[in-house]
SEFI-420326 format. One line per 5 residues: number of its first residue (from 1); for each residue z, y, x of C-alpha. Coordinates in nm, 4 decimals, padded with zeros to 6 digits, m for minus. Layout:
NUM	Z/Y/X | ...
// end
This chain:
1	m00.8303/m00.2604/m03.6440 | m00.6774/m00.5109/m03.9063 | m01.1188/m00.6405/m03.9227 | m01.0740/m00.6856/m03.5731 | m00.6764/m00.8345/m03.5376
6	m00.8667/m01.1328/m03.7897 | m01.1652/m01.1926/m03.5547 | m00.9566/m01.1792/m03.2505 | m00.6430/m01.3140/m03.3295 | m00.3634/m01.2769/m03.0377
11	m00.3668/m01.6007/m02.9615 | m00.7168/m01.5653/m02.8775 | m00.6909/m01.2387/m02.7134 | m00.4068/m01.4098/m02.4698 | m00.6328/m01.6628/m02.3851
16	m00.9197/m01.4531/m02.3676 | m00.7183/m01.2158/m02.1281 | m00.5945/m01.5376/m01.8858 | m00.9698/m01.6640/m01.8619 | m01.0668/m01.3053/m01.7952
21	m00.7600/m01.2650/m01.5105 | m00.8567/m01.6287/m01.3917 | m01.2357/m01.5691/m01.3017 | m01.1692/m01.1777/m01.1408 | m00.9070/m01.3696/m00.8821
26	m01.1527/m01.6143/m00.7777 | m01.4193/m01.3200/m00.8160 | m01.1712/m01.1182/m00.5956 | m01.2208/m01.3318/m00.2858 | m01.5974/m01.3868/m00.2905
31	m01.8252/m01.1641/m00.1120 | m02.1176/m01.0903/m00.3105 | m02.3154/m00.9107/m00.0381 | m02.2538/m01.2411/00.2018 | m02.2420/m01.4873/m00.0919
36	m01.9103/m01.6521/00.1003 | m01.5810/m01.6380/00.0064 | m01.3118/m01.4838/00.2280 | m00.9392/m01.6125/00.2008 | m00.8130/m01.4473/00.5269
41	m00.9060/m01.1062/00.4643 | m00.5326/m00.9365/00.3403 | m00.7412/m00.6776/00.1094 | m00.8623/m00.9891/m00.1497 | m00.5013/m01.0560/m00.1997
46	m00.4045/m00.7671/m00.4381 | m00.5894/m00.8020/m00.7010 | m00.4047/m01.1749/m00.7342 | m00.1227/m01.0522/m00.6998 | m00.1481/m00.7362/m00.9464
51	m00.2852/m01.0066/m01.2451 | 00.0112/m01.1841/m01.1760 | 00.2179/m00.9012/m01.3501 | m00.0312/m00.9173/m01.5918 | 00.0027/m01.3237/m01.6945
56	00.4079/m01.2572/m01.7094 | 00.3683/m00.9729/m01.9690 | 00.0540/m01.2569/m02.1254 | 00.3802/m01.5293/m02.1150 | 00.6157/m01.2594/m02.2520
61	00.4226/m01.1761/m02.5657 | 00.3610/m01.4912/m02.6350 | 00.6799/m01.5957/m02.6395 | 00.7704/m01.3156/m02.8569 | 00.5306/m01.3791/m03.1259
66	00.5962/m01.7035/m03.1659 | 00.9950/m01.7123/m03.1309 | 00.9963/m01.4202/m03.3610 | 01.2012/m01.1988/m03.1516 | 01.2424/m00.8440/m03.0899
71	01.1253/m00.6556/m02.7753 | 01.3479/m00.6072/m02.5029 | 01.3927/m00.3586/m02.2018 | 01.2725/m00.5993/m01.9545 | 00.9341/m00.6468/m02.2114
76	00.8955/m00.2889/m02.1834 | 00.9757/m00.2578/m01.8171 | 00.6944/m00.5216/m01.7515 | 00.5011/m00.3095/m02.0174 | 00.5188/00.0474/m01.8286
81	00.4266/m00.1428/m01.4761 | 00.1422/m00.3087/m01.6504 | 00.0115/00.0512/m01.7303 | 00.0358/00.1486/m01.3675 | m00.1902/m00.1365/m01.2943
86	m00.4453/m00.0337/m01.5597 | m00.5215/00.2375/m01.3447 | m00.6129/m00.0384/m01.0496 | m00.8285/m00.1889/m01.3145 | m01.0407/00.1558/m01.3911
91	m01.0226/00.1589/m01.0408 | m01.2147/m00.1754/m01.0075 | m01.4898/m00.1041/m01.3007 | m01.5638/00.2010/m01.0782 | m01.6166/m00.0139/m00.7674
96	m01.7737/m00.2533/m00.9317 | m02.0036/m00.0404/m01.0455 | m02.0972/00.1246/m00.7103 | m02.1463/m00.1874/m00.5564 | m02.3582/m00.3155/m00.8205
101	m02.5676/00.0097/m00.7805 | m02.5636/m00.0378/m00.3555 | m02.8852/m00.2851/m00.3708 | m03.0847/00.0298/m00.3946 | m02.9375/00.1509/m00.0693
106	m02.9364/m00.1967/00.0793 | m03.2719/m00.2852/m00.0529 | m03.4131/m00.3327/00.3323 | m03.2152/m00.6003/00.4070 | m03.1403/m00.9687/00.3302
111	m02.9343/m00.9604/00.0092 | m02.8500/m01.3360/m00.1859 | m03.0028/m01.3826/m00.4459 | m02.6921/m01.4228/m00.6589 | m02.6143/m01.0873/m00.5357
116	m02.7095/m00.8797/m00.9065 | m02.5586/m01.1972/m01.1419 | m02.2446/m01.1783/m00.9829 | m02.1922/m00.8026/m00.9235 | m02.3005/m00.7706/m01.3222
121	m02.0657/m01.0585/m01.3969 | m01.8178/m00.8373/m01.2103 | m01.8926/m00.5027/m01.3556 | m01.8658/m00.6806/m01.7059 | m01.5528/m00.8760/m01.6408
126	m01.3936/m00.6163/m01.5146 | m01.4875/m00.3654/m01.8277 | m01.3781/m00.5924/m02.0286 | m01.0226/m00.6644/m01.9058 | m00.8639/m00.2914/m01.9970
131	m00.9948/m00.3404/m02.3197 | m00.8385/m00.6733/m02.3747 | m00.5065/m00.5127/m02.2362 | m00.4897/m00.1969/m02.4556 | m00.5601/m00.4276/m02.7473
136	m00.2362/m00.6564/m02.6412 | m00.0355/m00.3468/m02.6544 | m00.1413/m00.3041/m02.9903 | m00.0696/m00.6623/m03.1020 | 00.2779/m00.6461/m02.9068
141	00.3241/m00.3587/m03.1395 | 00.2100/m00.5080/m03.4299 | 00.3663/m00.8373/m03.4354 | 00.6926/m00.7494/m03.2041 | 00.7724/m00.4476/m03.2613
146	00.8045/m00.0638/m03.1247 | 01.0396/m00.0361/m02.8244 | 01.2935/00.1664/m02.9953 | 01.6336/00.0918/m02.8178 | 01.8509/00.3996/m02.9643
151	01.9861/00.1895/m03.2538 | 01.9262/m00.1763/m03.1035 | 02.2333/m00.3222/m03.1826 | 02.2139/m00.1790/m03.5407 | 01.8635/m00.3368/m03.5989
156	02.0341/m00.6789/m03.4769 | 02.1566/m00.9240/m03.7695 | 02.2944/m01.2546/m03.6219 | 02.3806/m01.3621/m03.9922 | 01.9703/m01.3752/m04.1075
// end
């Protein structure tokens, strides 16, 4: 993991993460069967609004690292509700998966031509994005800390 944490440094991995999040939401409003986009349809909306926990926790590690602070209960509140949404992203790889593997059962009629690029581009996108969340955990770990709020104020030196 250390091989990896100098490949991918967090700064990287936060960026990574946001380009990732940034290209799923518009992803999350096109219609790859119709090759349109739909902005009306209430359904496209959660998946925005999901990452948006997502880029808060991105903002709060950052933050972190490079202030040098500890982690607080509101890091680790954002933390637990960010592994609730993990499960909507497993979700998603699944989905993306099945629709990728629909053109079989579609074959007969008129599917775009952009139809397999962009359902791959989904499928890997989406793969890719627990990944890149279970290794921020590990950096938030690494370079802020374990959540350990027994003896907070004894771990607290305003005089350093």
């Amino acid at each position: 993991m250390n091989t990896l944490s100098k490949i991918i440094t967090w700064k990287r991995n936060i960026l990574a993460s946001s380009v990732v999040l940034i290209i799923l939401i518009v992803l999350s409003f096109y219609g790859v069967y119709t090759n349109q986009f739909y902005f009306l349809k209430a359904d496209n909306y959660i998946f925005p609004v999901l990452s948006s926990v997502h880029f808060l926790y991105l903002y709060v590690v950052w933050f972190k690292i490079t202030e040098d602070e500890l982690p607080d209960p509101k890091m680790r509140n954002i933390e637990y509700v960010l592994y609730a949404i993990m499960i909507v992203y497993i979700f998603k790889v699944y989905d993306s998966v099945m629709v990728l593997n629909s053109i079989d059962l579609y074959g007969q009629h008129i599917i775009p031509a952009t139809f397999k690029p962009i359902a791959t581009l989904s499928v890997v996108l989406y793969s890719i994005l627990p990944i890149l969340t279970l290794y921020t955990f590990w950096l938030r770990k690494r370079y802020v800390g374990i959540y350990n709020f027994e003896n907070y104020n004894d771990n607290l030196n305003i005089w350093q």
